[in-house]
C-alpha positions as CSV (number, residue, x, y, z in Angstrom):
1,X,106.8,123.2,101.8
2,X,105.7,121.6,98.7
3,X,109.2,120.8,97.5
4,X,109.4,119.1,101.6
5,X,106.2,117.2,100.6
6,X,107.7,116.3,96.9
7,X,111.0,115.0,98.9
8,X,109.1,112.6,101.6
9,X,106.6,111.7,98.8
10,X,109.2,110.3,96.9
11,X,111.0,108.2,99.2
12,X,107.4,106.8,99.7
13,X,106.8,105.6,95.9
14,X,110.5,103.8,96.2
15,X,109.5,101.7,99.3
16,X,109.7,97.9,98.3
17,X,106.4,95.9,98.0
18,X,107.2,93.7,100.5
19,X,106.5,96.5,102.8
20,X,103.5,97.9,101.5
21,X,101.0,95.4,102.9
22,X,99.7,96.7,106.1
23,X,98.8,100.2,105.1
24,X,99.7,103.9,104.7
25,X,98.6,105.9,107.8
26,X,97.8,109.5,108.3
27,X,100.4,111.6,109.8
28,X,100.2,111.6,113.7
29,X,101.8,114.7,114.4
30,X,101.4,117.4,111.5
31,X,98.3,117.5,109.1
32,X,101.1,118.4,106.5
33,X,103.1,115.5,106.8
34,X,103.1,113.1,104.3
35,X,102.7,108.9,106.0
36,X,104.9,106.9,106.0
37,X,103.7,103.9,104.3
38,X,105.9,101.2,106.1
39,X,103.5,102.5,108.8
40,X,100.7,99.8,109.2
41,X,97.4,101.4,109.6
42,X,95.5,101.9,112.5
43,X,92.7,99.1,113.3
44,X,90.2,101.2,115.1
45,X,89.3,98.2,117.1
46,X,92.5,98.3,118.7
47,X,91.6,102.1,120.2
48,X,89.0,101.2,122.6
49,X,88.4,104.6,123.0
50,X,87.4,105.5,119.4
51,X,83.4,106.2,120.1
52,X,82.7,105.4,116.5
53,X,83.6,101.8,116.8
54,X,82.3,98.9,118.7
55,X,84.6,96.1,119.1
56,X,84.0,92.5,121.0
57,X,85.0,89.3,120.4
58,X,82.2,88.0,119.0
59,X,83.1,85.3,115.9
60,X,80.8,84.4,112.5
61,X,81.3,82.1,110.4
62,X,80.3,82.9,106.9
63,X,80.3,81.2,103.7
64,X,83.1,82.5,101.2
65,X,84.8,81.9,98.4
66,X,83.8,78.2,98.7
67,X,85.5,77.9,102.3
68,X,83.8,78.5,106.0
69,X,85.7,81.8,107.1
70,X,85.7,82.4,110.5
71,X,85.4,86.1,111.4
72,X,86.3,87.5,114.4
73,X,85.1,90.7,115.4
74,X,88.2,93.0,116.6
75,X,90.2,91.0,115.0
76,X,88.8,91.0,110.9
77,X,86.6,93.5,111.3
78,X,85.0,96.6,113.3
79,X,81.8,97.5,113.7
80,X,81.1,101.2,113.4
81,X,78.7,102.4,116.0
82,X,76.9,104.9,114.2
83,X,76.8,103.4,110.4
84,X,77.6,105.2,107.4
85,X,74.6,106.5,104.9
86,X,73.7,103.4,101.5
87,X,73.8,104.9,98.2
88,X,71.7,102.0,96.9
89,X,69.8,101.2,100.1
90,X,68.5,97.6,98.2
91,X,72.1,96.6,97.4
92,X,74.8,95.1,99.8
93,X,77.5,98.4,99.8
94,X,81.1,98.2,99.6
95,X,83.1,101.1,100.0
96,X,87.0,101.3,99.4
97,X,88.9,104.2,101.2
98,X,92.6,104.5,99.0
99,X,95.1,107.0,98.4
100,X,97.1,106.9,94.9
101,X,100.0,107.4,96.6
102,X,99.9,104.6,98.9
103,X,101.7,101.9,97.9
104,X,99.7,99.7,99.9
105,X,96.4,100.6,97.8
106,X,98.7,100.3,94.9
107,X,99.9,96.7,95.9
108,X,95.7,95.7,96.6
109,X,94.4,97.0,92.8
110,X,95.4,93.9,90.9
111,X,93.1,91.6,93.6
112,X,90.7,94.3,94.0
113,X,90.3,94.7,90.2
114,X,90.0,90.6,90.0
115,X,87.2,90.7,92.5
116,X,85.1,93.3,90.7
117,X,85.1,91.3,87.9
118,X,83.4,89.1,89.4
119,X,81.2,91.1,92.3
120,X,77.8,89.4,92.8
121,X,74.8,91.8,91.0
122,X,73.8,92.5,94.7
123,X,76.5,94.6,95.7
124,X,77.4,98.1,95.0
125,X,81.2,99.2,94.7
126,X,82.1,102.5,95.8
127,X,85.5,104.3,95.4
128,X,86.2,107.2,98.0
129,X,89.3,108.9,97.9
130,X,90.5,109.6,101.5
131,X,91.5,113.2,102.1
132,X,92.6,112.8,105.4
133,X,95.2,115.3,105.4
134,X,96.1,118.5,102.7
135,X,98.4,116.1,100.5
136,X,95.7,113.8,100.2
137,X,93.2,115.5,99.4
138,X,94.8,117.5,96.5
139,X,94.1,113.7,94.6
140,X,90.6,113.5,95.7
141,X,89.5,117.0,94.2
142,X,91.1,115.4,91.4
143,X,89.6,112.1,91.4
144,X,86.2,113.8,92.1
145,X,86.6,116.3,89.0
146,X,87.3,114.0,86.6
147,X,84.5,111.5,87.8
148,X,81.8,115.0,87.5
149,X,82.9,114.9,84.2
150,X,82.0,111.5,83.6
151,X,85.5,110.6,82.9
152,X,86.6,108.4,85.3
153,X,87.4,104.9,84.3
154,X,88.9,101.9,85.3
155,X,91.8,102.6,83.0
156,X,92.7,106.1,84.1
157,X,92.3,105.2,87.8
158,X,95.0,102.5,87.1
159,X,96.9,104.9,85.2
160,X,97.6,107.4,88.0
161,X,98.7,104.7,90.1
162,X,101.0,103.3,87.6
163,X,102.5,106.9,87.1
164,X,103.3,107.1,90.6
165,X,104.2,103.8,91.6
166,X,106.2,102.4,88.3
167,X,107.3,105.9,86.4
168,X,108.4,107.7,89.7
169,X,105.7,111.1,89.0
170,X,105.2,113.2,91.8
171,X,101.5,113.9,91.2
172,X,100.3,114.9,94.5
173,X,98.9,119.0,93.3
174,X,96.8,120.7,91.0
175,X,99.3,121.8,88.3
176,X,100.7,118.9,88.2
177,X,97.6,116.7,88.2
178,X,95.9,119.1,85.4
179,X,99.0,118.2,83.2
180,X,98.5,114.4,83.5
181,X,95.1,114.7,83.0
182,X,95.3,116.6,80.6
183,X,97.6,113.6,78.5
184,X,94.9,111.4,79.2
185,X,91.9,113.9,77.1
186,X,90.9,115.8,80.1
187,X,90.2,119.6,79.1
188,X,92.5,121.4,82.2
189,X,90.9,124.5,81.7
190,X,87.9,122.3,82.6
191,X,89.5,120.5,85.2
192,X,91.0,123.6,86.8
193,X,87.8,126.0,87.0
194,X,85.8,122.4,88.8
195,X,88.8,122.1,91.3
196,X,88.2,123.9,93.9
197,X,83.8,124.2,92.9
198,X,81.2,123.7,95.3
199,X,80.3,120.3,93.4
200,X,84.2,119.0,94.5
201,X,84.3,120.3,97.9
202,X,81.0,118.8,98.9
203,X,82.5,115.6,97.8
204,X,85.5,116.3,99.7
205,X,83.6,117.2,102.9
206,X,81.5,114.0,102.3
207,X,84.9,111.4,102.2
208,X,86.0,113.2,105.4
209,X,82.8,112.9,107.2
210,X,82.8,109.4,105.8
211,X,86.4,108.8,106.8
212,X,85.7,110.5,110.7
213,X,82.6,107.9,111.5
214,X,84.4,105.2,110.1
215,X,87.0,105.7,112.9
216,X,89.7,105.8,109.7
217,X,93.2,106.4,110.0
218,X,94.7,105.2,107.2
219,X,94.0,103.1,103.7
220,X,93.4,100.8,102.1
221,X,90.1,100.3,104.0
222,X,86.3,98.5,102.8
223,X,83.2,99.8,104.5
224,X,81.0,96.9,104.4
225,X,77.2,97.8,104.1
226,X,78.3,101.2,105.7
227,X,78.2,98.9,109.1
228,X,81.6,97.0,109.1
229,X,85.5,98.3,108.9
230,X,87.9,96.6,107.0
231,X,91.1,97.9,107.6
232,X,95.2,96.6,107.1
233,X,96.5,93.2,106.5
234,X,97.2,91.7,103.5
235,X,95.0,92.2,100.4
236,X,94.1,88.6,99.6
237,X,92.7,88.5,103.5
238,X,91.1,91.9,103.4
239,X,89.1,90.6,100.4
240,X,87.6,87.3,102.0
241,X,86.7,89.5,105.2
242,X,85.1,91.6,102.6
243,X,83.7,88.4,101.0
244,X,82.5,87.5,104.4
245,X,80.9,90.1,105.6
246,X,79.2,90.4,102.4
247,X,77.6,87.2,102.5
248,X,76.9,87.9,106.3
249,X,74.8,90.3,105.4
250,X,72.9,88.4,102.8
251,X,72.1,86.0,105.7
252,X,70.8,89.0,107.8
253,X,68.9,90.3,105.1
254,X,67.5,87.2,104.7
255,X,66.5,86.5,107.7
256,X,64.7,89.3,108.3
257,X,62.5,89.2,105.0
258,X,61.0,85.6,106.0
């Protein structure tokens, strides 16, 4: 099975850009199979019988990036009807779901990367690996091992993707993501003994409960103040609903303290 998963996962990392801007869903069918990531991901608001998600028509027009955006809920965005538990309860919380092998996260890191260098003080940025099926979540115990350890950076985050999507690794189980950690100064006898811990599968547990309210079936996808889903499109417009909403909730927030 894993050299099956190795196969599919391949053809995957090959696909052009052009078609990675929609979003890699999971697999419909088996939990073992690997998405396709010309697949564009499904919008929960479409799926009006999803109970975790409320969608209307209703718009808001919010000030962003120096131009009036006009939000359309069920269209931009979905609003999660049982919202998702702050980290930073005082700050404005926005939480990417990815996958390193999805192209289309892949294609959204170099805009994603511009906006965090320039994310307002008030909000806090949140990775969470998506482990919505076996495959996947073999590079979430990763990710979350190497951030116990107080390793993960900015840099090795884009270095995983960049083995994947540019040098063609398959680096989607333990072995083989204990040997490219390894390259990068992670001790694997460390990182193999924390793999499978307690510490890692809470964490693990935690992205899928996250993943399961959101009404998430695919990535790349923002959580917005744990209340509003971001999912598919292009990444330049998935950013300004992000933007949006963002500022929406300033507004709120606002409001409410007068």
């Amino acid at each position: 099975m894993a050299i099956q998963f190795t196969h599919i996962l391949f053809s995957v990392a090959l696909l052009p850009v052009g078609l990675l801007l929609s979003g890699c869903s999971q697999p419909a069918t088996s939990p073992e199979a690997v998405p396709d990531s010309s697949t564009r991901v499904s919008d929960p608001a479409e799926n009006p019988a999803n109970p975790d998600v409320v969608a209307a028509e209703m718009p808001t027009s919010v000030e962003s990036d120096a131009t009036m955006v006009q939000l359309v809920e069920g269209r931009d965005y979905s609003v999660l009807k049982t919202p998702l538990t702050l980290e930073k309860p005082d700050q404005i919380e926005v939480r990417e779901f990815f996958w390193y092998g999805c192209g289309h996260c892949y294609a959204l890191e170099p805009q994603l990367n511009n906006w965090l260098a320039t994310k307002p003080v008030d909000v806090n940025f949140i990775r969470t690996p998506a482990a919505l099926n076996p495959v996947w979540e073999q590079n979430a115990r990763a990710y979350y091992v190497v951030e116990g350890m107080g390793k993960m950076t900015t840099a090795l985050h884009e270095q995983l993707f960049n083995a994947i999507h540019q040098q063609k690794k398959q680096l989607f189980d333990q072995p083989s993501l204990a040997s490219f950690y390894a390259q990068a100064g992670i001790d694997s006898a460390a990182f193999n003994s924390s793999y499978n811990s307690f510490a890692v599968t809470t964490k693990i547990n935690q992205s899928k409960q996250f993943a399961q309210r959101a009404g998430l079936s695919g990535v790349p996808a923002f959580v917005v103040n744990g209340q509003y889903l971001v999912g598919g499109g292009e990444p330049q417009q998935m950013l300004r609903t992000v933007n949006g909403l963002i500022e929406q909730e300033r507004q709120t927030q606002a409001a409410t303290t007068r």
